[in-house]
Backbone as ProteinMPNN parsed JSONL, in Angstrom:
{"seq_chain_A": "XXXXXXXXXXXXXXXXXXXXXXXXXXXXXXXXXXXXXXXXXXXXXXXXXXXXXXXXXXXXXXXXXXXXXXXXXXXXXXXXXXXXXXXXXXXXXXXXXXXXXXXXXXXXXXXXXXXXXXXXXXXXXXXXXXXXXXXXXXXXXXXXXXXXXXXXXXXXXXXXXXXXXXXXXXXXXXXXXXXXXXXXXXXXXXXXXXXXXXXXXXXXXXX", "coords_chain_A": {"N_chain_A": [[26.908, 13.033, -4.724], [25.04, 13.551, -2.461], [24.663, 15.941, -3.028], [22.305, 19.55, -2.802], [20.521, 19.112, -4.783], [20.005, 16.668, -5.992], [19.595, 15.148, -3.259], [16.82, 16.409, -3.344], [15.513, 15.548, -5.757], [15.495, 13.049, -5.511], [13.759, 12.346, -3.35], [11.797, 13.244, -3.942], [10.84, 12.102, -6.14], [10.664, 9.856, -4.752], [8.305, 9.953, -3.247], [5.984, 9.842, -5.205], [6.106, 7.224, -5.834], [5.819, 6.357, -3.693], [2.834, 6.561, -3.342], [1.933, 4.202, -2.976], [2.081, 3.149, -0.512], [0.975, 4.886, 0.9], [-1.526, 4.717, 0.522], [-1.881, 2.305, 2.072], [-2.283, 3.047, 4.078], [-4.186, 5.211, 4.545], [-6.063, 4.217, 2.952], [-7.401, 1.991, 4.285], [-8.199, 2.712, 6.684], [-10.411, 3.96, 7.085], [-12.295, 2.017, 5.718], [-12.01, -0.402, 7.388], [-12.991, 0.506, 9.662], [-15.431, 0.171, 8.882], [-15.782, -2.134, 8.462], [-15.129, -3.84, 11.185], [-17.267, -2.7, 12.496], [-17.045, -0.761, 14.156], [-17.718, 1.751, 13.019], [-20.034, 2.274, 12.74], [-20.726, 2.177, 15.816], [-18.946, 4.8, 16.043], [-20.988, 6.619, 14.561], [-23.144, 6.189, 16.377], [-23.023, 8.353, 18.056], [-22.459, 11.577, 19.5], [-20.089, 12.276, 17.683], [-19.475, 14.16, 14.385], [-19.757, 13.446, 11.234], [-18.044, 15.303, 9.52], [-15.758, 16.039, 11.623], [-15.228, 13.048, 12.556], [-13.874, 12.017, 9.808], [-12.466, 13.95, 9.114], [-10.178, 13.671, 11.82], [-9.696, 10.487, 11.322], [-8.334, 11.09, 8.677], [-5.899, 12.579, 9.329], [-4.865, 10.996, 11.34], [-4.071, 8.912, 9.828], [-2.859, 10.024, 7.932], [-0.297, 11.254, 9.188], [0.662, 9.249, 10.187], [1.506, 7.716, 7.387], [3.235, 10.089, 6.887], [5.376, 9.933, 8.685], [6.218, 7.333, 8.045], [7.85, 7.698, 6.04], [9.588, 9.829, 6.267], [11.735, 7.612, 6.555], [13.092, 7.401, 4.008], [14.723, 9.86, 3.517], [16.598, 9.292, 6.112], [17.743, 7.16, 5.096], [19.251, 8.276, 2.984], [20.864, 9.957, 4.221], [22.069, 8.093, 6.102], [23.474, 6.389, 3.907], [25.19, 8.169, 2.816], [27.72, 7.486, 4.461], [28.706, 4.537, 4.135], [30.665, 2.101, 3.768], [31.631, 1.718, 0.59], [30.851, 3.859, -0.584], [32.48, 6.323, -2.994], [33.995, 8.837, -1.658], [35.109, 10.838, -2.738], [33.066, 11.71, -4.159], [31.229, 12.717, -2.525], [30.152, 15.045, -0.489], [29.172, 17.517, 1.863], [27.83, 16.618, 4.379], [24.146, 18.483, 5.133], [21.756, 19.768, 7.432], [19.775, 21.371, 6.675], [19.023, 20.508, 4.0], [17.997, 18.239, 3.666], [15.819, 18.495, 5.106], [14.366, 20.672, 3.788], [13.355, 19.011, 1.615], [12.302, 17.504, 2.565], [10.227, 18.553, 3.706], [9.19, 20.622, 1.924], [8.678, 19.505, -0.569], [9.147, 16.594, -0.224], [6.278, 16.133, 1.879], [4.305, 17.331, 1.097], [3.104, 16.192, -1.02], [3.046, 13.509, -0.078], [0.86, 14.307, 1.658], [-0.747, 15.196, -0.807], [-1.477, 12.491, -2.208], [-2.353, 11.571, -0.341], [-4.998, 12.28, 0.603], [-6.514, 12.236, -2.114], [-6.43, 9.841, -2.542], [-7.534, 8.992, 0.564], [-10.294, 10.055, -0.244], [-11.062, 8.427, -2.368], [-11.411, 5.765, -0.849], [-13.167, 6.792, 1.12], [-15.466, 7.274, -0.334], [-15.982, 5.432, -1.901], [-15.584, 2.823, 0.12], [-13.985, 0.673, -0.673], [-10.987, -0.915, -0.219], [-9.689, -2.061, -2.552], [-10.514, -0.594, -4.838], [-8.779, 1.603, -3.77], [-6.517, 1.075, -4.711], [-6.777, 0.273, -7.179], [-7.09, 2.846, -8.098], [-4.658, 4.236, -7.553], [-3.202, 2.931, -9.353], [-4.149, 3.682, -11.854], [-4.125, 6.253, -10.849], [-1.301, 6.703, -11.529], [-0.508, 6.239, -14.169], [-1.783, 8.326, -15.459], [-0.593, 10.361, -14.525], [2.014, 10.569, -15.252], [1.597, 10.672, -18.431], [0.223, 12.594, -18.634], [2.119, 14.578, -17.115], [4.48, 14.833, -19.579], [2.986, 15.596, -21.549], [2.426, 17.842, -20.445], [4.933, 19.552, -20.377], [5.658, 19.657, -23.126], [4.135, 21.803, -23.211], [3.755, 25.477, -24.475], [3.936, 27.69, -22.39], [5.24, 26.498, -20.088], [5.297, 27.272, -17.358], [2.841, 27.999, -16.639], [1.444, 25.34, -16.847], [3.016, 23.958, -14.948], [1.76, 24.468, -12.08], [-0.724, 22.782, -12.674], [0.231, 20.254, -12.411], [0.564, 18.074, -9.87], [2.396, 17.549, -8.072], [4.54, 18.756, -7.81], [6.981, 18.531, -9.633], [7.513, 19.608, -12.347], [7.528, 22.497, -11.493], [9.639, 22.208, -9.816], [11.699, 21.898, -11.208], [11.874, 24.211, -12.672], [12.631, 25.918, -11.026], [14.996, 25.017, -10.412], [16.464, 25.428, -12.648], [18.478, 26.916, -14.294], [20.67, 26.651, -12.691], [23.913, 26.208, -11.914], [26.329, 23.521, -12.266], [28.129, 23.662, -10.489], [26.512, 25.018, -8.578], [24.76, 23.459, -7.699], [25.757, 21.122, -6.726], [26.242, 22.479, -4.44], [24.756, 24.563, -3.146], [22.19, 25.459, -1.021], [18.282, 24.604, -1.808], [16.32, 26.841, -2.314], [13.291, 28.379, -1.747], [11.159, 29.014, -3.883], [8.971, 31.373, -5.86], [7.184, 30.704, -7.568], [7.285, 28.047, -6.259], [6.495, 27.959, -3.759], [3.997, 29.103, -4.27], [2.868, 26.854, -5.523], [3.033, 24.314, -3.862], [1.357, 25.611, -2.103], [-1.112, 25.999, -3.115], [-1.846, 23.481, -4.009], [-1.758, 22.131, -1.23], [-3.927, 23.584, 0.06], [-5.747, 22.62, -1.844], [-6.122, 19.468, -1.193], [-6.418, 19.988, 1.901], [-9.003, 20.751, 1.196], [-10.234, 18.286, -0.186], [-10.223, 16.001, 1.228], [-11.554, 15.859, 3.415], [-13.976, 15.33, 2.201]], "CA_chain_A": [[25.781, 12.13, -4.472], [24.383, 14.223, -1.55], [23.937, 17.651, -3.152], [20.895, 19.27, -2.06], [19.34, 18.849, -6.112], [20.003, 15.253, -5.619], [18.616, 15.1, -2.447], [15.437, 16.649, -3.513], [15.098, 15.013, -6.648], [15.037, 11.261, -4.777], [12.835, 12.437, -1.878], [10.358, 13.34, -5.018], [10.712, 10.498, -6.989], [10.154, 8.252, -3.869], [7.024, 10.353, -2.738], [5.409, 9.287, -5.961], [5.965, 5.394, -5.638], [5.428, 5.97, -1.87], [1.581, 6.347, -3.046], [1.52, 3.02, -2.732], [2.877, 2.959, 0.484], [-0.08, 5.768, 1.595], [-3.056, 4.006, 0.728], [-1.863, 1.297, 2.907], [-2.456, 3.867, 5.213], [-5.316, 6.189, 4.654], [-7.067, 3.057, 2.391], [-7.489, 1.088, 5.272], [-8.689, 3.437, 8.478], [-12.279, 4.307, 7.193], [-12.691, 0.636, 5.796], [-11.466, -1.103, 8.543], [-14.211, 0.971, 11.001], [-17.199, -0.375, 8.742], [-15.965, -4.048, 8.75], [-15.514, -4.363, 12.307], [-18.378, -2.441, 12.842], [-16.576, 0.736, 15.03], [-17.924, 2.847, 12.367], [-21.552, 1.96, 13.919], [-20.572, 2.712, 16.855], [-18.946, 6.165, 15.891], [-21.938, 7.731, 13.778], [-24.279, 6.757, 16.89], [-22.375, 9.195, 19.159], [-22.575, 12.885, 19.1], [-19.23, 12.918, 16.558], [-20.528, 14.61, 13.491], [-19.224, 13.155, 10.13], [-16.72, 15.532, 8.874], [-14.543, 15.821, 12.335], [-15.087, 12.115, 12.343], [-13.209, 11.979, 8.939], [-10.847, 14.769, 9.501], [-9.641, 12.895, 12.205], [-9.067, 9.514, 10.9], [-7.085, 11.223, 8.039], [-5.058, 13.054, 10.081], [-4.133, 10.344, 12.29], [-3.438, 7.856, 8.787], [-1.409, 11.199, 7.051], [0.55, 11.532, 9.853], [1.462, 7.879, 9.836], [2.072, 8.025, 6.322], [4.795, 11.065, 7.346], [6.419, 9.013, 9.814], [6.989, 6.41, 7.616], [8.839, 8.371, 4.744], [11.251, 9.911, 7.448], [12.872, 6.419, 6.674], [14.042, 8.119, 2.769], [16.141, 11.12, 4.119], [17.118, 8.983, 6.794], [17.974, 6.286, 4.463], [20.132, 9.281, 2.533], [22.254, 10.351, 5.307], [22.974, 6.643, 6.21], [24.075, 5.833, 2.777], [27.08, 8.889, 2.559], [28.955, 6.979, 5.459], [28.527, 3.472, 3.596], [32.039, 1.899, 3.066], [31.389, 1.582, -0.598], [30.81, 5.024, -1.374], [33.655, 7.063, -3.324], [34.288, 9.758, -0.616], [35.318, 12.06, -2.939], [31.308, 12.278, -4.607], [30.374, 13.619, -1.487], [29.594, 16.653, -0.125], [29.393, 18.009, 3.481], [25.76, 16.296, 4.793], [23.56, 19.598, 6.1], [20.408, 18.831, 7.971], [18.887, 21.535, 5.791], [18.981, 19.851, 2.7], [17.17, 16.698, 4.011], [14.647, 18.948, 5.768], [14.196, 21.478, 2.527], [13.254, 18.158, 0.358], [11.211, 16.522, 2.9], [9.232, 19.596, 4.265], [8.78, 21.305, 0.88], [9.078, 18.776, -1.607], [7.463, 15.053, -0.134], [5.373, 16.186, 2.524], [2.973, 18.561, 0.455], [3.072, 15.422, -1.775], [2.175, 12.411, 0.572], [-0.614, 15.29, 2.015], [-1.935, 15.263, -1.964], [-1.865, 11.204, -2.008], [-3.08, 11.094, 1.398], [-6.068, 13.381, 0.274], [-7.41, 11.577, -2.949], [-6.724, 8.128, -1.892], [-8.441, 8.78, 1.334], [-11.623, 10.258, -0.583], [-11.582, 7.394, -3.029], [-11.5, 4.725, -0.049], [-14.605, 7.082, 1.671], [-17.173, 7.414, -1.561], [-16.674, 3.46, -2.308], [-16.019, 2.104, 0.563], [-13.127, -0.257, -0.796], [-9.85, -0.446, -0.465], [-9.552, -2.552, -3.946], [-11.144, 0.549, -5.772], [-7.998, 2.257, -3.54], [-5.263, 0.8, -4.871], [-6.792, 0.815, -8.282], [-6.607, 4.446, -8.248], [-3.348, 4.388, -7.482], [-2.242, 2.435, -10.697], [-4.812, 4.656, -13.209], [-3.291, 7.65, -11.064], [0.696, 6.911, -11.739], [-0.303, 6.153, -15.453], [-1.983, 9.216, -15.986], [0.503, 11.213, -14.188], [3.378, 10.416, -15.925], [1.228, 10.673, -19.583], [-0.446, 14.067, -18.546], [3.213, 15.543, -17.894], [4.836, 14.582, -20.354], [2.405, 16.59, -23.018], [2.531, 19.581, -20.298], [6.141, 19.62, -20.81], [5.609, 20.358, -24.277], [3.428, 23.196, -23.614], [4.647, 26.282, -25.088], [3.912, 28.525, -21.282], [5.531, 25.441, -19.032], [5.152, 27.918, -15.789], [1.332, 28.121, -16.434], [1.632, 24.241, -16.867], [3.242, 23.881, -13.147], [0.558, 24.495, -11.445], [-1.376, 21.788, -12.89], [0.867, 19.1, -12.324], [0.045, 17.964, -8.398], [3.102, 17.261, -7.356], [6.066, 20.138, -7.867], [8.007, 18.535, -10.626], [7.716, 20.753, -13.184], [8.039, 23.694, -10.457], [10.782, 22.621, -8.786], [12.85, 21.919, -12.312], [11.515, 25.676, -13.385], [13.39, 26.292, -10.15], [16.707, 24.424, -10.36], [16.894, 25.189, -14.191], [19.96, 27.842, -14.478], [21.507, 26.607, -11.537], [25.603, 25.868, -12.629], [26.725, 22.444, -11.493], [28.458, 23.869, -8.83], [25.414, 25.563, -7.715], [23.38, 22.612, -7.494], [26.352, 20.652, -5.848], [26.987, 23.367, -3.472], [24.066, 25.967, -2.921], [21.125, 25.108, -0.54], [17.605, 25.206, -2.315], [15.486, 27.621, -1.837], [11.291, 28.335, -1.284], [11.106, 30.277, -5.096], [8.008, 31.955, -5.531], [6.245, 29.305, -8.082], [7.412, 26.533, -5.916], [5.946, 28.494, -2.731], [2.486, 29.49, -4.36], [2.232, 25.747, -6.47], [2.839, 24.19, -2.968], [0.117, 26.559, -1.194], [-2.811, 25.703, -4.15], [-2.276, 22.138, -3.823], [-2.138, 21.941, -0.037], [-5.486, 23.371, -0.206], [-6.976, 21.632, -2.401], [-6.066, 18.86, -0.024], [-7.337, 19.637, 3.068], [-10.629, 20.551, 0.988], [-10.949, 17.605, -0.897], [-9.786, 14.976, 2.275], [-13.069, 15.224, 4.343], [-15.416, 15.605, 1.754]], "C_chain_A": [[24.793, 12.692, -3.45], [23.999, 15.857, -2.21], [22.339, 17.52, -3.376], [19.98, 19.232, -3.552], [19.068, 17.227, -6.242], [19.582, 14.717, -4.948], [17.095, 15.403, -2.646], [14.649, 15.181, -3.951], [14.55, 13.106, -6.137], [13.849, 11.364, -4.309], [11.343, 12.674, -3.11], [9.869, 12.333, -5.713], [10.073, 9.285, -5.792], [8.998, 8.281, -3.474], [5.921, 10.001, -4.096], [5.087, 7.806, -5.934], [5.364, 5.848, -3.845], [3.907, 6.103, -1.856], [0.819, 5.142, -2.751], [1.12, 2.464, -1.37], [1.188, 3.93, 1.471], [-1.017, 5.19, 1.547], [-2.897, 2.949, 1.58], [-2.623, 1.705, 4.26], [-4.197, 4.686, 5.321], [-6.673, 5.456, 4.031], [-7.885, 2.884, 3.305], [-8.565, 1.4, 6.429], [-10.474, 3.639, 8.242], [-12.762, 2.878, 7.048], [-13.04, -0.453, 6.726], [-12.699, -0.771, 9.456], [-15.22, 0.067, 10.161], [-17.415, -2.36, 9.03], [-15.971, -4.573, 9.914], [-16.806, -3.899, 12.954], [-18.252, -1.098, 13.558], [-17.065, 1.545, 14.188], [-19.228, 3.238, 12.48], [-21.685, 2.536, 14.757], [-20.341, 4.177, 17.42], [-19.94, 7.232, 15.992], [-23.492, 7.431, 15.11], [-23.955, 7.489, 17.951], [-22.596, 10.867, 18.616], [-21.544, 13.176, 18.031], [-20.042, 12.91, 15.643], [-19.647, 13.991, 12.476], [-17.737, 13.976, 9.526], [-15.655, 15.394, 9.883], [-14.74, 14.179, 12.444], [-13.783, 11.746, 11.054], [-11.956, 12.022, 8.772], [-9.805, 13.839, 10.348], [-8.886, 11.611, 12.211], [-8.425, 10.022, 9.458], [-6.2, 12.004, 8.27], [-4.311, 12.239, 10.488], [-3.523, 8.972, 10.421], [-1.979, 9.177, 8.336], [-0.723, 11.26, 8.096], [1.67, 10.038, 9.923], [1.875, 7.9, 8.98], [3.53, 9.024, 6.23], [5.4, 10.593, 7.413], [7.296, 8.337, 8.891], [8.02, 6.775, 6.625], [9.604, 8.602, 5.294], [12.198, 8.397, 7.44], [13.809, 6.711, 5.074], [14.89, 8.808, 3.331], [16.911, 10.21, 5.152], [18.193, 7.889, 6.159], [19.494, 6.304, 3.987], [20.904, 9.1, 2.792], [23.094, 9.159, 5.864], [23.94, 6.467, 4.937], [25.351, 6.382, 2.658], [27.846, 8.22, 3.239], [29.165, 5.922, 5.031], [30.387, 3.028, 2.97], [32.506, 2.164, 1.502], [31.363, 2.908, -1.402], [31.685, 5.663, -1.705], [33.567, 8.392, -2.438], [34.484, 10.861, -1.588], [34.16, 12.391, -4.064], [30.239, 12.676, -3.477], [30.318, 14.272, -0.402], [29.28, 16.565, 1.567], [27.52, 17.489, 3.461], [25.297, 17.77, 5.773], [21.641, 19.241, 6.379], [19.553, 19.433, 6.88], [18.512, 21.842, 4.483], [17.866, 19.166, 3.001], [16.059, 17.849, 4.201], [13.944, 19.892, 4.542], [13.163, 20.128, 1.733], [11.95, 17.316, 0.922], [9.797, 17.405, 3.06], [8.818, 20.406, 3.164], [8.458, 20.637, -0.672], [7.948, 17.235, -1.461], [6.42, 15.482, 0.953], [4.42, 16.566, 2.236], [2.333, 17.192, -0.213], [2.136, 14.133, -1.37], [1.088, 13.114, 1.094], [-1.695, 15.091, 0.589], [-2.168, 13.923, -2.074], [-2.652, 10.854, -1.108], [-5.215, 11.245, 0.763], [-7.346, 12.268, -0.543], [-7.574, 10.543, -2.664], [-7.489, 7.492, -0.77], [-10.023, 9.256, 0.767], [-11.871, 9.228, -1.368], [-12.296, 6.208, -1.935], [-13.033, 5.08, 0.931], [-15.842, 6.827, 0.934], [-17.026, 5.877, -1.974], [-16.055, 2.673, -1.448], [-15.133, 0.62, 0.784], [-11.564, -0.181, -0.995], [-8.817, -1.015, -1.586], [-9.189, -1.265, -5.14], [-9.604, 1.757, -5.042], [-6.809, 2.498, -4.027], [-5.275, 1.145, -6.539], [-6.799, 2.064, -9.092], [-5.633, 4.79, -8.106], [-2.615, 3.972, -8.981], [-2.539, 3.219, -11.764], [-3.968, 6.264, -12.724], [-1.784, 7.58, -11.401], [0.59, 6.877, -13.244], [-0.431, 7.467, -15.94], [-1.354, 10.772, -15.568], [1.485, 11.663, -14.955], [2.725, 10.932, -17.965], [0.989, 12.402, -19.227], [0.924, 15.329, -18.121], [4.212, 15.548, -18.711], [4.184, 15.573, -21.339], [2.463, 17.932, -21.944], [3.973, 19.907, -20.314], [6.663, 20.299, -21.993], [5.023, 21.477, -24.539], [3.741, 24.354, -23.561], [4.803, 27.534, -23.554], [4.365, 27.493, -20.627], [5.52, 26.065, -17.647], [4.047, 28.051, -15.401], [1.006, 26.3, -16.219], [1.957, 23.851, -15.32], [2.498, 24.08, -12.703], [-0.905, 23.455, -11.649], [-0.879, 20.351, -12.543], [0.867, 19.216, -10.789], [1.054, 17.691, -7.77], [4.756, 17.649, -7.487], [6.973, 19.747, -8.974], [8.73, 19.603, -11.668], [8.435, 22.019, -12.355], [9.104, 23.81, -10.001], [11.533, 21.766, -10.228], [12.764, 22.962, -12.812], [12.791, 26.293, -12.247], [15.4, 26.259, -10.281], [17.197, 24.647, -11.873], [18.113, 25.681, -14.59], [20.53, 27.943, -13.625], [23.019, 25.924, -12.647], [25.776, 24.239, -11.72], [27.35, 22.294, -10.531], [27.607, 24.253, -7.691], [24.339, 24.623, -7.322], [24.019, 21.155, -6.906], [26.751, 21.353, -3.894], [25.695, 24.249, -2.456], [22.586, 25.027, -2.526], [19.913, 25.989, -1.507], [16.667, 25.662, -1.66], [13.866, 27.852, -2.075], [10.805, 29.344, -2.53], [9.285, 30.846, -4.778], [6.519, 30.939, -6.275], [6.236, 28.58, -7.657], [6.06, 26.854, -4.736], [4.418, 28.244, -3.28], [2.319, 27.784, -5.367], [2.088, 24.929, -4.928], [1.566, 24.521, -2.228], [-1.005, 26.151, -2.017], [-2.724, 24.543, -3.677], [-2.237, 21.366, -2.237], [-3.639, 22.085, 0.152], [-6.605, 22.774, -0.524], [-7.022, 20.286, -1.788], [-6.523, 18.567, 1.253], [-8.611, 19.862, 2.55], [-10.802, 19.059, 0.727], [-10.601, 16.547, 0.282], [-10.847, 14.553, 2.919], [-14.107, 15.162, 3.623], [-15.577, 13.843, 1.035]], "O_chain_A": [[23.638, 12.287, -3.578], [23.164, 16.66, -1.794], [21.544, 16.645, -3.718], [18.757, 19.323, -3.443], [17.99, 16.73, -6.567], [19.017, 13.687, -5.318], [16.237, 14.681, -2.138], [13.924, 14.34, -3.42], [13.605, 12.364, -6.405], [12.916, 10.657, -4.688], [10.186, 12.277, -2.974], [8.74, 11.855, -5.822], [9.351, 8.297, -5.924], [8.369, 7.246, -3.254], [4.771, 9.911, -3.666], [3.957, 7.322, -6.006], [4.444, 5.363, -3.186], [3.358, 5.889, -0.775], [-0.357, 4.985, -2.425], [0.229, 1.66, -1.094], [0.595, 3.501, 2.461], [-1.59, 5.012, 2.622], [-3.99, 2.527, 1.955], [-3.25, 1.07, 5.108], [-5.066, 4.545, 6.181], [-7.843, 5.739, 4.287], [-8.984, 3.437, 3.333], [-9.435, 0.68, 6.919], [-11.417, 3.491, 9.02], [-13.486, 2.392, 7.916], [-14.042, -1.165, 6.795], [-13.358, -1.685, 9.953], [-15.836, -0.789, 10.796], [-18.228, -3.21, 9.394], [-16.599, -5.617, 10.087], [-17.372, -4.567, 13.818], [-19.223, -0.342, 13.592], [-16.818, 2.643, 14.687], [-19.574, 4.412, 12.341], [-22.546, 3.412, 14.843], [-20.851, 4.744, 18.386], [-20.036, 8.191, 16.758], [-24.55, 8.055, 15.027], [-24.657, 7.288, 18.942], [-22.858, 11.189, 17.457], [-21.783, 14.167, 17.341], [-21.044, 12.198, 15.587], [-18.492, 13.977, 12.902], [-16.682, 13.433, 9.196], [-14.635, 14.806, 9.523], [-13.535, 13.956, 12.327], [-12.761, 11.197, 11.466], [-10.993, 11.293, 8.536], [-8.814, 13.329, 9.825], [-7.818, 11.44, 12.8], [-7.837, 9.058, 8.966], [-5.501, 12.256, 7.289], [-3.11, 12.364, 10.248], [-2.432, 8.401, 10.388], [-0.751, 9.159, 8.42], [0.26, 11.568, 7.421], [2.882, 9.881, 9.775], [3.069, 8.146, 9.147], [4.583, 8.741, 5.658], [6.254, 10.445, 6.539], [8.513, 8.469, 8.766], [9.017, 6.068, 6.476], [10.606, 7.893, 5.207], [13.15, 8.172, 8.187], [14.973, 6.329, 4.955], [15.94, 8.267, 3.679], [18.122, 10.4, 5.041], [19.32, 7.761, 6.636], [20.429, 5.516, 4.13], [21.781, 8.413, 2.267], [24.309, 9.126, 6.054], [25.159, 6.421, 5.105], [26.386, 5.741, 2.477], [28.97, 8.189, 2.738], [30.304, 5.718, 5.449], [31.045, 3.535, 2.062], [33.568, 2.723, 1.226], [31.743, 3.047, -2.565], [32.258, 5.978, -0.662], [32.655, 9.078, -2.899], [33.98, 11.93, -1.243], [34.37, 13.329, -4.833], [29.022, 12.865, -3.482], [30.511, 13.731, 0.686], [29.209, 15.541, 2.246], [26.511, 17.839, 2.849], [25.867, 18.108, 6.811], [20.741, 18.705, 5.733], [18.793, 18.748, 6.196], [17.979, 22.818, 3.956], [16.771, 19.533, 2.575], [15.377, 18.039, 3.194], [12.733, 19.689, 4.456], [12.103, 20.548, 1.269], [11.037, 16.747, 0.324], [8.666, 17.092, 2.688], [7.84, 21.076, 3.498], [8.076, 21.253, -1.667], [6.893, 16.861, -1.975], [5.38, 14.881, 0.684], [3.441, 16.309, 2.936], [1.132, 17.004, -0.02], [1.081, 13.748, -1.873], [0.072, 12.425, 0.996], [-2.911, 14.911, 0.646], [-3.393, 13.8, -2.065], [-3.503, 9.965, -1.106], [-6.175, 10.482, 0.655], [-8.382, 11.756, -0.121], [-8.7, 10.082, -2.476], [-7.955, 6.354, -0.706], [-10.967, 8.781, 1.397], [-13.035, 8.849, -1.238], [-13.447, 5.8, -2.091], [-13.808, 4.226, 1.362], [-16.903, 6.351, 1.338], [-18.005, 5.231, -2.348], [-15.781, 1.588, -1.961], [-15.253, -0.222, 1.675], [-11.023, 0.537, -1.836], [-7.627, -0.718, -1.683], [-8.241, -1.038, -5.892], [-9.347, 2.724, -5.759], [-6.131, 3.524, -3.967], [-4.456, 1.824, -7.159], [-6.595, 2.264, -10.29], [-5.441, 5.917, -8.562], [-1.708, 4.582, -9.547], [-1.681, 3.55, -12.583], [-3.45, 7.099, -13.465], [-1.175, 8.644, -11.511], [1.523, 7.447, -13.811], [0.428, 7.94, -16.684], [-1.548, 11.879, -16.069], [1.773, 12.818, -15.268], [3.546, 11.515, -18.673], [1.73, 13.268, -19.693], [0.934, 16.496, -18.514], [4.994, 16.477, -18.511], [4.927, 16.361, -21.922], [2.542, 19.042, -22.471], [4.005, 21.133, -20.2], [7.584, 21.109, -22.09], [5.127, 22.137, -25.573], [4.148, 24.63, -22.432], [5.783, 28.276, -23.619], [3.263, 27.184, -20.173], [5.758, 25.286, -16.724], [3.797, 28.214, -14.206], [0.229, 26.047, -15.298], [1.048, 23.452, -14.592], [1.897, 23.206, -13.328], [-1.882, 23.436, -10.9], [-1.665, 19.41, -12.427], [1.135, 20.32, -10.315], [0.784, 17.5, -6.584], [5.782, 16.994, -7.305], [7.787, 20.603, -9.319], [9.835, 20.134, -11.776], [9.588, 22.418, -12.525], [9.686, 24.86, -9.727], [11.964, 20.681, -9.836], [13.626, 23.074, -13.684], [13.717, 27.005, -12.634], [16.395, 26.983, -10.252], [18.224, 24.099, -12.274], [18.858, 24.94, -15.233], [21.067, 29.019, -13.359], [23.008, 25.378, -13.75], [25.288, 24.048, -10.606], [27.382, 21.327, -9.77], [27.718, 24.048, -6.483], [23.282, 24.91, -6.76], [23.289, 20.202, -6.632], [27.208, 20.937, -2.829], [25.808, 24.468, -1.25], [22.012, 24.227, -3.265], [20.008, 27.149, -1.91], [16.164, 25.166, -0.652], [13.425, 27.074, -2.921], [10.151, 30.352, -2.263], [8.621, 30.709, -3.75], [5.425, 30.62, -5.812], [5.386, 27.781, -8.052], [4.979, 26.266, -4.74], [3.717, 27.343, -2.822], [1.263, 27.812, -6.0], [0.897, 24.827, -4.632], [0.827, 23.634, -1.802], [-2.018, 25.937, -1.351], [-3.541, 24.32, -2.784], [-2.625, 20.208, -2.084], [-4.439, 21.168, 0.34], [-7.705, 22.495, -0.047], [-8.161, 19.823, -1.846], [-6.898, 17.491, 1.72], [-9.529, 19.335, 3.179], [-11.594, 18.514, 1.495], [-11.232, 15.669, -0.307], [-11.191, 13.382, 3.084], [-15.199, 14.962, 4.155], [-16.627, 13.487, 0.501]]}, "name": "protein", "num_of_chains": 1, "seq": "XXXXXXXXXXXXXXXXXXXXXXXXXXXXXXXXXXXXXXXXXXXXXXXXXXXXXXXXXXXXXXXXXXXXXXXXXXXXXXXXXXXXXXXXXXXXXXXXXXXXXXXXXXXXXXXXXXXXXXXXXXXXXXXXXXXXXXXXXXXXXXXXXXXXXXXXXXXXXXXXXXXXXXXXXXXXXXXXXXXXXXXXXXXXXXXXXXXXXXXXXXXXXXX"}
C-alpha cells in the first residue's frame, strides 16, 4: 500500500482534483485586491504590474504547496492506522513521499497555479475561475485518452501538462517487486517533460 509507485500515483491523482483546491487560492488574491479596492492603491505606487503579479502568485502558489503537504502527510499517517493489514506494507522512506511530492505534484499545482491565476487576471472573476477548472478536468481527461492511442506515446508526453503519461512511460517495465521495492527515479522524459512545463508556467503566470 506504501510502495513508492503507489505513493506517486495518489500524490498525482490528488494534484489533479486539488485544482480545485488551487483556485481557491490563486482565484481569489488578484480579485479580492480590486473589490476592496487595495488594487487602487497598489498600481498608484511605484510597484510596476508584472512584480506586482509575480508576487501575489507566488505568495497564493506557495499557499497552495502548503496545503497539499497534508496528502503525503495524510499517507504516512494512514500505514500506522489500526485497520491496515501490516503485512501490505512496506518500510515508510521519506524519499518516496518527497520523490512524488517534489517531482510529481508540485510541478503540477505550479501548472494549475499558473493558468488559473491568468484566467482570474484577464477576467477579473473568480466564477470564470472555477469554470475553467471544470472545462479544464473535462478536456484533460478526453485529450489523453486519444493521446494514449497515439501510435509515438513518448512524443505524446510532452503534451499532456501534467506527467501522467511520462511518469507511466517511466514505471512501465518495472517487475512488481520493483515497483514495491525500488525508489523512483528523475528518468530523462520525466526530467525534461517536468522542465518544459515549469516554464511554461512561470511564463504564462504574470502575463
Amino acid at each position: 500500500t506504501n510502495a513508492p509507485t503507489a505513493i506517486a500515483q495518489i500524490q498525482l491523482i490528488m494534484s489533479l482534483f486539488f485544482m480545485f483546491v488551487t483556485t481557491a487560492f490563486v482565484g481569489n488574491v488578484v480579485v479580492r485586491d480590486d473589490e476592496t479596492g487595495f488594487g487602487s492603491i497598489i498600481r498608484s505606487t511605484k510597484v510596476g504590474k508584472l512584480p506586482y503579479l509575480f508576487g501575489r502568485f507566488t505568495g497564493a502558489f506557495l499557499g497552495a504547496a502548503v496545503a497539499f503537504l497534508a496528502v503525503p502527510l495524510a499517507l504516512w499517517i494512514g500505514t500506522f492506522m489500526p485497520w491496515v493489514n501490516p503485512d501490505l506494507v512496506g518500510p515508510n522512506r521519506l524519499q518516496d513521499y518527497a520523490f512524488a511530492y517534489f517531482v510529481i505534484a508540485l510541478p503540477n499545482i505550479l501548472i494549475t497555479s499558473a493558468i488559473f491565476f491568468a484566467v482570474a487576471s484577464w477576467t477579473r472573476s473568480v466564477t470564470y475561475s472555477y469554470l475553467a477548472v471544470i472545462v479544464s478536468m473535462f478536456a484533460y481527461f478526453g485529450l489523453t485518452a486519444m493521446m494514449r492511442k497515439m501510435p509515438d506515446v513518448s512524443l505524446a508526453a510532452y503534451f499532456e501538462p501534467f506527467g501522467s503519461v511520462a511518469y507511466g512511460l517511466g514505471v512501465r517495465y518495472l517487475t512488481p517487486i520493483q515497483q514495491n521495492t525500488q525508489a523512483l527515479e528523475l528518468t530523462g522524459m520525466l526530467a525534461s517533460h517536468r522542465l518544459l512545463w515549469i516554464a511554461i508556467s512561470i511564463a504564462a503566470a504574470p502575463a
